[in-house]
Each structure stands twice: as structure tokens, then as C-alpha cells.
Chimera marker file (.cmm) of the C-alpha trace (Angstrom):
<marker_set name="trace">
<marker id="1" x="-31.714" y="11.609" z="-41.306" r="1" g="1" b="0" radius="0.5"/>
<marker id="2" x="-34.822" y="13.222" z="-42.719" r="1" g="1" b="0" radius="0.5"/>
<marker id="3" x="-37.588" y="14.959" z="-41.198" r="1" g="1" b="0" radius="0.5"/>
<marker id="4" x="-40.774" y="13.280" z="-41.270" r="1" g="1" b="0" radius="0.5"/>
<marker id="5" x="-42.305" y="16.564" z="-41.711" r="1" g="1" b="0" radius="0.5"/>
<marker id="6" x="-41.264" y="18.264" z="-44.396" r="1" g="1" b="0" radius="0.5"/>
<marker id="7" x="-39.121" y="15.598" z="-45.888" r="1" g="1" b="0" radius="0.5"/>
<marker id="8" x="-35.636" y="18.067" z="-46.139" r="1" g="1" b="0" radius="0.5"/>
<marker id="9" x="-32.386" y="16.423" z="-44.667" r="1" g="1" b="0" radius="0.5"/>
<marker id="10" x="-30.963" y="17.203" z="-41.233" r="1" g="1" b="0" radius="0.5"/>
<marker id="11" x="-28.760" y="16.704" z="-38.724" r="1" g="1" b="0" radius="0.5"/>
<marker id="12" x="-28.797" y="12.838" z="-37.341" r="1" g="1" b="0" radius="0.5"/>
<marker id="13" x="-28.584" y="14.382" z="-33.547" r="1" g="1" b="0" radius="0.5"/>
<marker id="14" x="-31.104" y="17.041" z="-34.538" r="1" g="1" b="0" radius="0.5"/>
<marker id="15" x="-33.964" y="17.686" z="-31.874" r="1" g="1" b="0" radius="0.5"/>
<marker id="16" x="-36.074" y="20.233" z="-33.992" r="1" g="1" b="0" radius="0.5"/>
<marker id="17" x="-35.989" y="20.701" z="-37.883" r="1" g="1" b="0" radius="0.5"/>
<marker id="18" x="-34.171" y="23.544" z="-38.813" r="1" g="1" b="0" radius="0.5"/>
<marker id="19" x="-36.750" y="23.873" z="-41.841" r="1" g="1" b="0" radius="0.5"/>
<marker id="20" x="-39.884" y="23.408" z="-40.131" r="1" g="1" b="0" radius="0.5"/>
<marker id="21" x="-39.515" y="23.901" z="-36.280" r="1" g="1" b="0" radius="0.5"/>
<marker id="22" x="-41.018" y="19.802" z="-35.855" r="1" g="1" b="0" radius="0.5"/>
<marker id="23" x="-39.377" y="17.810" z="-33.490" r="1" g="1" b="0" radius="0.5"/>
<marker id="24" x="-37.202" y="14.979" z="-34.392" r="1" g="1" b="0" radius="0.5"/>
<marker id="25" x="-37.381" y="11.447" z="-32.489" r="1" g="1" b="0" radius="0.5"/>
<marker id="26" x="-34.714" y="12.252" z="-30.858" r="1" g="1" b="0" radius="0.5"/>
<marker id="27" x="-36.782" y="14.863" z="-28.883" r="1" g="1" b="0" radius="0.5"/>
<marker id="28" x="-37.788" y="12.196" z="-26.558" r="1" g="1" b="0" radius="0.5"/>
<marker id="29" x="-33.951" y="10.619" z="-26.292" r="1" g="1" b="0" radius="0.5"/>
<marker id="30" x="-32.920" y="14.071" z="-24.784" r="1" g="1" b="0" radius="0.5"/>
<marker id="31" x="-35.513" y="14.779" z="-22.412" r="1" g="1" b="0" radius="0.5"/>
<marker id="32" x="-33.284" y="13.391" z="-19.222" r="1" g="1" b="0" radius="0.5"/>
<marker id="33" x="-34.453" y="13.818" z="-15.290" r="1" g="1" b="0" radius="0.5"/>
<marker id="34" x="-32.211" y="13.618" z="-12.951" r="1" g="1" b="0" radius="0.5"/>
<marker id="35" x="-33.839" y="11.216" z="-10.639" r="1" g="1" b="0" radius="0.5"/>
<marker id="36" x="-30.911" y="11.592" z="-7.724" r="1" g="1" b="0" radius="0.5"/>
<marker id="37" x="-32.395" y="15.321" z="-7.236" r="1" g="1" b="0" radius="0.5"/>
<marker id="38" x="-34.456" y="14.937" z="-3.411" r="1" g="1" b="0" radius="0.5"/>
<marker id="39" x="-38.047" y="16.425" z="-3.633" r="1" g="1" b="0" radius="0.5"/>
<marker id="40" x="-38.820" y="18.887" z="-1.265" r="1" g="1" b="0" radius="0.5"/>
<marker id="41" x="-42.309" y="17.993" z="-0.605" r="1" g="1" b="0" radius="0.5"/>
<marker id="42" x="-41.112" y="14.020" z="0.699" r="1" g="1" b="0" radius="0.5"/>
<marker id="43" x="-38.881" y="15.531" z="2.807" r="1" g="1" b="0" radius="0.5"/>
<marker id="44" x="-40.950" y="17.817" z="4.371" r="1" g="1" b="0" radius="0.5"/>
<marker id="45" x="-43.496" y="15.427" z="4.304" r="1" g="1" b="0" radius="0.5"/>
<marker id="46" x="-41.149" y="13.164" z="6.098" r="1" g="1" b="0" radius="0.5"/>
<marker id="47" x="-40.192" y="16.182" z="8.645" r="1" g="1" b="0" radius="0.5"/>
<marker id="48" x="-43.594" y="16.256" z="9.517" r="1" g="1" b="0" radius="0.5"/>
<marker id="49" x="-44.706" y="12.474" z="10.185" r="1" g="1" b="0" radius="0.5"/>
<marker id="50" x="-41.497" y="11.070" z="11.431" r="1" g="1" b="0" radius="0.5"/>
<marker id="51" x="-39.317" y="13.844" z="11.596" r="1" g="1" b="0" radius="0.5"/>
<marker id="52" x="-38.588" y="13.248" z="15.432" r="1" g="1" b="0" radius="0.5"/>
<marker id="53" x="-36.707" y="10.122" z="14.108" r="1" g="1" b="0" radius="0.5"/>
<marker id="54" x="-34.508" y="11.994" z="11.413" r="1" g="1" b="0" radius="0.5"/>
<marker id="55" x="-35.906" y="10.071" z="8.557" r="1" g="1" b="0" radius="0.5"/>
<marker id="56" x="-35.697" y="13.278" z="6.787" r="1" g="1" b="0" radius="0.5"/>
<marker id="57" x="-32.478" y="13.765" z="7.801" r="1" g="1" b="0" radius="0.5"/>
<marker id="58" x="-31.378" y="10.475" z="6.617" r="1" g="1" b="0" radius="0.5"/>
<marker id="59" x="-33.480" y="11.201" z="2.968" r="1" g="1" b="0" radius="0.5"/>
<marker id="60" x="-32.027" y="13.999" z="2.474" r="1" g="1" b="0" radius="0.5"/>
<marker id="61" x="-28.131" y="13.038" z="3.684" r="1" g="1" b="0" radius="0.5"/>
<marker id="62" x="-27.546" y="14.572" z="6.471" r="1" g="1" b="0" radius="0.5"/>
<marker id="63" x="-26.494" y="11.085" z="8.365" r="1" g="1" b="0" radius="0.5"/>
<marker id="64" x="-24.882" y="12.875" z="11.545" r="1" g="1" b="0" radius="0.5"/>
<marker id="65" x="-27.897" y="15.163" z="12.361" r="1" g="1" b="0" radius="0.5"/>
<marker id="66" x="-30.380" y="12.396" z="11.708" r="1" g="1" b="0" radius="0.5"/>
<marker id="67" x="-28.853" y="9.877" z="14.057" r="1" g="1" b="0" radius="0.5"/>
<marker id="68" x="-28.764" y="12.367" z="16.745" r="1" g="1" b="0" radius="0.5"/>
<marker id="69" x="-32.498" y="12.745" z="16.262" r="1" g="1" b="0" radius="0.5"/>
<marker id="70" x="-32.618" y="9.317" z="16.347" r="1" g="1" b="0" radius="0.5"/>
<marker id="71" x="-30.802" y="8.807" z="19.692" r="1" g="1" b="0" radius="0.5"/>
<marker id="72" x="-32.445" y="12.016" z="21.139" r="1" g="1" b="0" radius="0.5"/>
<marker id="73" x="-36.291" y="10.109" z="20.626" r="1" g="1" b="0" radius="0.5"/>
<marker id="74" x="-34.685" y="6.746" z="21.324" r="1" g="1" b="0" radius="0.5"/>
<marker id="75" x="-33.044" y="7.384" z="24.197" r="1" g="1" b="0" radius="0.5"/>
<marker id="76" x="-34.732" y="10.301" z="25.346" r="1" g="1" b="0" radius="0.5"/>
<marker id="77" x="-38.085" y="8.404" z="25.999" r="1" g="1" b="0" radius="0.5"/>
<marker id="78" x="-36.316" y="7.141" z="29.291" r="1" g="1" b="0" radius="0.5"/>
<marker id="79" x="-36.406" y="11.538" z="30.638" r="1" g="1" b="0" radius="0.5"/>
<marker id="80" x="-39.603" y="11.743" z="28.403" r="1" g="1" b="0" radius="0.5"/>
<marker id="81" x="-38.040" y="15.253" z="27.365" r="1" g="1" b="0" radius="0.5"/>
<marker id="82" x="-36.018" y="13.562" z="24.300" r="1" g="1" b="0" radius="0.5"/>
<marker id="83" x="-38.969" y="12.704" z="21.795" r="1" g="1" b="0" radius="0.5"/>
<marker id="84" x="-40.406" y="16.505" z="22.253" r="1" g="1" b="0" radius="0.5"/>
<marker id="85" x="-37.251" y="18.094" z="21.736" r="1" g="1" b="0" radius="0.5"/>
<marker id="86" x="-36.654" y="15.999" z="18.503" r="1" g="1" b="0" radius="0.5"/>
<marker id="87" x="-40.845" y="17.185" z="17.767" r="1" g="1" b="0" radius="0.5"/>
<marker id="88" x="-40.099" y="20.542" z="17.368" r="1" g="1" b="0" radius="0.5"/>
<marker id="89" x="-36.409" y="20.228" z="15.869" r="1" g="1" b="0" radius="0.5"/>
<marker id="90" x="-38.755" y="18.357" z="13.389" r="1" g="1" b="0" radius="0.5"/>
<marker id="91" x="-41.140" y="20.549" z="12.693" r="1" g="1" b="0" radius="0.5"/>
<marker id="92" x="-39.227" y="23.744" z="12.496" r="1" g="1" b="0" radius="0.5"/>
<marker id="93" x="-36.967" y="21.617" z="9.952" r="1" g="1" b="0" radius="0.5"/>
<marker id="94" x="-40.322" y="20.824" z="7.844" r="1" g="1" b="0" radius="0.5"/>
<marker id="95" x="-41.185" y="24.393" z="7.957" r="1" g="1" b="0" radius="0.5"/>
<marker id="96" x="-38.213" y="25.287" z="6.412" r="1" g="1" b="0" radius="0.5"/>
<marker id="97" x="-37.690" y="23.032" z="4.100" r="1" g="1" b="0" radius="0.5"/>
<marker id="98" x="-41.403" y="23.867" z="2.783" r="1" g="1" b="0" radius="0.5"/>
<marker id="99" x="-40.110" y="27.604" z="3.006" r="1" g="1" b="0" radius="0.5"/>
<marker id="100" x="-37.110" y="26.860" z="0.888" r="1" g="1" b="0" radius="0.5"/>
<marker id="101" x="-34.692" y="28.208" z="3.884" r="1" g="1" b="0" radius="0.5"/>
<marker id="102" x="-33.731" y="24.440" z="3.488" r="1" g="1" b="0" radius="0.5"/>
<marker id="103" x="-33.369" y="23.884" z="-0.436" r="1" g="1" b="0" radius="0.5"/>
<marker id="104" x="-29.933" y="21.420" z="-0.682" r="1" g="1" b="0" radius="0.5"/>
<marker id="105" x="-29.593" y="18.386" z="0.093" r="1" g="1" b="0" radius="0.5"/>
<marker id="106" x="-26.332" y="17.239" z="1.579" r="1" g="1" b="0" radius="0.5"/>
<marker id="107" x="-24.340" y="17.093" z="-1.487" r="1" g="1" b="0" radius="0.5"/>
<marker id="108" x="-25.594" y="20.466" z="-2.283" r="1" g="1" b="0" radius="0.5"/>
<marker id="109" x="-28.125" y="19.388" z="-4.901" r="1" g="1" b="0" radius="0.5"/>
<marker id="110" x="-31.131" y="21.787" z="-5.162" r="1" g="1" b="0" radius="0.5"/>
<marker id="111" x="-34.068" y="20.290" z="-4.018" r="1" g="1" b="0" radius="0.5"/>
<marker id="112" x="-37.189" y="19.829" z="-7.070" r="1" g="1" b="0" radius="0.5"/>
<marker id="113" x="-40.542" y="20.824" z="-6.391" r="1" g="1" b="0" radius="0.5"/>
<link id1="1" id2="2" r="1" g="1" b="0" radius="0.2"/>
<link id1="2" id2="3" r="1" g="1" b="0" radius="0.2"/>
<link id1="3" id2="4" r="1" g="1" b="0" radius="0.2"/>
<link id1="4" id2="5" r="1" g="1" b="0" radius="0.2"/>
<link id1="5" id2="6" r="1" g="1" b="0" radius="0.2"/>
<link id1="6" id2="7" r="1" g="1" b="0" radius="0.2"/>
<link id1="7" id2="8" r="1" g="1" b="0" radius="0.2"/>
<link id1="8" id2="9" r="1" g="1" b="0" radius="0.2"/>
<link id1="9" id2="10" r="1" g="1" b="0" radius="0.2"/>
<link id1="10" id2="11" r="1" g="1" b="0" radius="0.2"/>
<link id1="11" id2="12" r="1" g="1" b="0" radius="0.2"/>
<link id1="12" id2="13" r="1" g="1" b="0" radius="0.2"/>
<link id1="13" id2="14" r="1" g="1" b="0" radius="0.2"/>
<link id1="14" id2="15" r="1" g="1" b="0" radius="0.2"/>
<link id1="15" id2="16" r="1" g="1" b="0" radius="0.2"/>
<link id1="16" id2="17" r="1" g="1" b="0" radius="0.2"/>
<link id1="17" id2="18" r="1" g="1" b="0" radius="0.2"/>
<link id1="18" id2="19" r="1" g="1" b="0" radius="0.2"/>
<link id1="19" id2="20" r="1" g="1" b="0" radius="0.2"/>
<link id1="20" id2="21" r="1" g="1" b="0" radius="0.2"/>
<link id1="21" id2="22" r="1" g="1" b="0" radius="0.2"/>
<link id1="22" id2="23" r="1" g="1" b="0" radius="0.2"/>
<link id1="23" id2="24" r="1" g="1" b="0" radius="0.2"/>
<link id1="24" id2="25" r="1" g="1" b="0" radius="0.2"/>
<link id1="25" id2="26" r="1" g="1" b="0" radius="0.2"/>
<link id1="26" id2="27" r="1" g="1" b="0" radius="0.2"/>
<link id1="27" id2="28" r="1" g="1" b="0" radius="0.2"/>
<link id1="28" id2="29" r="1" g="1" b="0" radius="0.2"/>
<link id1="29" id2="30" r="1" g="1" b="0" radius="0.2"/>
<link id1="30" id2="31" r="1" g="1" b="0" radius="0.2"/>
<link id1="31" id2="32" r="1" g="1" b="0" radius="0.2"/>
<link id1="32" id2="33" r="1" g="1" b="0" radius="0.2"/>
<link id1="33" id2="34" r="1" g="1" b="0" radius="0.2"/>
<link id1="34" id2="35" r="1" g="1" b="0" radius="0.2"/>
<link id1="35" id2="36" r="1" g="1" b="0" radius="0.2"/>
<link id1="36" id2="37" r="1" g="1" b="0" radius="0.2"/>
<link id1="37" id2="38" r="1" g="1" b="0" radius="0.2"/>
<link id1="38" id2="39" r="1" g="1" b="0" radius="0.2"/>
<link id1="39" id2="40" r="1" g="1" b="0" radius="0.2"/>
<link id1="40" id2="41" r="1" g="1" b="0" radius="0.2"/>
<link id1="41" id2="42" r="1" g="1" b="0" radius="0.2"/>
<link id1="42" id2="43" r="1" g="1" b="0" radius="0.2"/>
<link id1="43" id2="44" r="1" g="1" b="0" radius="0.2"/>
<link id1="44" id2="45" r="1" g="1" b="0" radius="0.2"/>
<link id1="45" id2="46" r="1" g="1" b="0" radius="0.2"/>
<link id1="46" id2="47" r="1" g="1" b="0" radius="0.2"/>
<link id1="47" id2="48" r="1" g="1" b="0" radius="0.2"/>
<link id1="48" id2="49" r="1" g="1" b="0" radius="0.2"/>
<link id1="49" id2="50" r="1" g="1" b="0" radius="0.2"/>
<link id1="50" id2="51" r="1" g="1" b="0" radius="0.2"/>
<link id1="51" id2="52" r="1" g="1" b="0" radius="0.2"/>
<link id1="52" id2="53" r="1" g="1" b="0" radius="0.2"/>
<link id1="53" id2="54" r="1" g="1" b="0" radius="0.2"/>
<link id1="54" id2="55" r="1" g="1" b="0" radius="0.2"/>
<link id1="55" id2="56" r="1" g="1" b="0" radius="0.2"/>
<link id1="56" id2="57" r="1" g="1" b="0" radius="0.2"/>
<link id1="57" id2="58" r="1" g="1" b="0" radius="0.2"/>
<link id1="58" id2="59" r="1" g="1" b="0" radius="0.2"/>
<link id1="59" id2="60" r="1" g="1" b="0" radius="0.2"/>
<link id1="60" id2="61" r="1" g="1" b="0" radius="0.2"/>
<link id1="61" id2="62" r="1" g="1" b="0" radius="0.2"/>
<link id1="62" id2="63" r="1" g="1" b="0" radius="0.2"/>
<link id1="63" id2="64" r="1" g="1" b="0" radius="0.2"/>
<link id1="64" id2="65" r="1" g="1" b="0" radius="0.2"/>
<link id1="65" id2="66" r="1" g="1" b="0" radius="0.2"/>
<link id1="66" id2="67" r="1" g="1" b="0" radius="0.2"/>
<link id1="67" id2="68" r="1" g="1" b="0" radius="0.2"/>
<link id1="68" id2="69" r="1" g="1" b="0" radius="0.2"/>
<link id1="69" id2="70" r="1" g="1" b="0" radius="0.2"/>
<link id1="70" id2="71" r="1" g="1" b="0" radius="0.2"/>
<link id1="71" id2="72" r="1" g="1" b="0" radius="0.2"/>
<link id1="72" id2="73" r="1" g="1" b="0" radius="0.2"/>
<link id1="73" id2="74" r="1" g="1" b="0" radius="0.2"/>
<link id1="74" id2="75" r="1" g="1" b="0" radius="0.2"/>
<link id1="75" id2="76" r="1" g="1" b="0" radius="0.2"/>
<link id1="76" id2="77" r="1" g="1" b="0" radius="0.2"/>
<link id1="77" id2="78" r="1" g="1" b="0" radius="0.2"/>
<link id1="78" id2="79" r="1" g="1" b="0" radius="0.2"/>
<link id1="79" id2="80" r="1" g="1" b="0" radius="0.2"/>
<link id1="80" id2="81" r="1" g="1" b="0" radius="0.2"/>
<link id1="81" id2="82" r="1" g="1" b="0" radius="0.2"/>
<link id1="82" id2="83" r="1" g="1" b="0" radius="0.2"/>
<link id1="83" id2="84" r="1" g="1" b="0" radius="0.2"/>
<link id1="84" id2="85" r="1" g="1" b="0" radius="0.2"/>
<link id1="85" id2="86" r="1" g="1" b="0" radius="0.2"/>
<link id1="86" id2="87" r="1" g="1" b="0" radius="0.2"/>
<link id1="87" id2="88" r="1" g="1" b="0" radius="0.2"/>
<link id1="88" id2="89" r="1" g="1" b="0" radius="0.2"/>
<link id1="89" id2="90" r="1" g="1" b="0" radius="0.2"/>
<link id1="90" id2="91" r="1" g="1" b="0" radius="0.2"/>
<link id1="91" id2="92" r="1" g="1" b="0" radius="0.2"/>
<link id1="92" id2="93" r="1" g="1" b="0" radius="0.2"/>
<link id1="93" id2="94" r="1" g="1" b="0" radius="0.2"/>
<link id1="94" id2="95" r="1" g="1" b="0" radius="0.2"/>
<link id1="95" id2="96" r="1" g="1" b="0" radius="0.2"/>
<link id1="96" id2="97" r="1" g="1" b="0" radius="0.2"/>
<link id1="97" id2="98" r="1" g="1" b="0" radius="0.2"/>
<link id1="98" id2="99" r="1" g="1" b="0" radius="0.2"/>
<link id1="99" id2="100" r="1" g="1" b="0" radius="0.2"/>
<link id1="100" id2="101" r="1" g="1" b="0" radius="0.2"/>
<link id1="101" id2="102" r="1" g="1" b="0" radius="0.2"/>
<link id1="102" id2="103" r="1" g="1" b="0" radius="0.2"/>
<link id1="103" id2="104" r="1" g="1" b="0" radius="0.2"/>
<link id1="104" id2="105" r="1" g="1" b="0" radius="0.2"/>
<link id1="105" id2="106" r="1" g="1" b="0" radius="0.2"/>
<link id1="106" id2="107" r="1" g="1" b="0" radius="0.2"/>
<link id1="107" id2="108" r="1" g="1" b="0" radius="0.2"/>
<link id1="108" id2="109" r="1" g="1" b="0" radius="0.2"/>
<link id1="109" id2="110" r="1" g="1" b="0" radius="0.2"/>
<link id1="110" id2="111" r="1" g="1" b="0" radius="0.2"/>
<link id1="111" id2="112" r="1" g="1" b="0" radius="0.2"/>
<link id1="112" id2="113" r="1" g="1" b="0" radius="0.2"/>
</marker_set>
């Protein structure tokens, strides 16, 4: 392959020129996001307007503690204590997560910004 810069040959998997510093067309081939990675802000997001149902529980993987949110708001509207328990579970959850005390999902994937 050649650069379309400066004309000289280089390498086919080349990124940048080595002659000139331009980059190749395979600059934009390499440029890979891994879209698996959770984003903190939906989650805490997610903490914060349905958080007393574990939605951001579920988002981020942690099935077991988001059903028992689930159940707690569920079930707990029948002792009316349930749904404000699971509140403020929630919202101390969203203030971590937008802290970064919470910053893995539960495969132990950072969270991106």
C-alpha cells in the first residue's frame, strides 16, 4: 500500500505513515468501541427514576439484587413499607454509582462515562 500523502510505500496494516505521520484508511478500521461496556450515567439515571424496581440492577447484571428490589416494591405495597425501603436502597445505589463507589458492572467491566 502507498500513502496518499506523500506517495512512499508502507505497511498494508499501517495506521499512520511512518514517513509523514498521515493516517492511513485503515485509521478508521481500528477505531473499535466496545459497545457491551454499561454507561454509568443510564444506570444511575435508571437508579434514580425506577430504581425502586431494580431496573438498574437488572442493566447493569446484578439479576439477584434486582429481583429482590423487585419483590420488595411489588410485594411490599401490601405493608406500604416495601416501595420506600426499595426508594432509598435506590437512591443511595444512584449516588454511588454517580460517585464511582459503584464502577463494575457484574462481569466486572468498568463502567464508561
Amino acid at each position: 500500500m502507498y500513502c496518499s500523502n506523500c506517495g512512499k510505500e508502507i505497511d498494508d496494516k499501517a495506521v499512520i505513515c511512518v514517513h509523514c505521520g498521515v493516517a492511513t484508511q485503515n485509521m478508521n478500521q481500528t477505531q473499535n468501541v466496545d459497545m457491551t461496556l454499561k454507561s454509568r450515567l443510564v444506570a444511575g439515571l435508571l437508579a434514580i427514576f425506577v430504581g425502586s424496581l431494580g431496573i438498574h440492577n437488572f442493566y447493569l447484571g446484578y439479576k439477584d439484587k434486582a429481583l429482590i428490589q423487585l419483590l420488595l416494591t411489588v410485594v411490599g405495597w401490601i405493608i406500604i413499607v416495601g416501595p420506600i425501603i426499595a426508594g432509598i436502597w435506590a437512591l443511595i445505589e444512584a449516588i454511588q454509582i454517580f460517585t464511582g463507589s459503584i464502577n463494575k458492572d457484574a462481569e466486572g467491566r468498568l463502567l464508561r462515562e
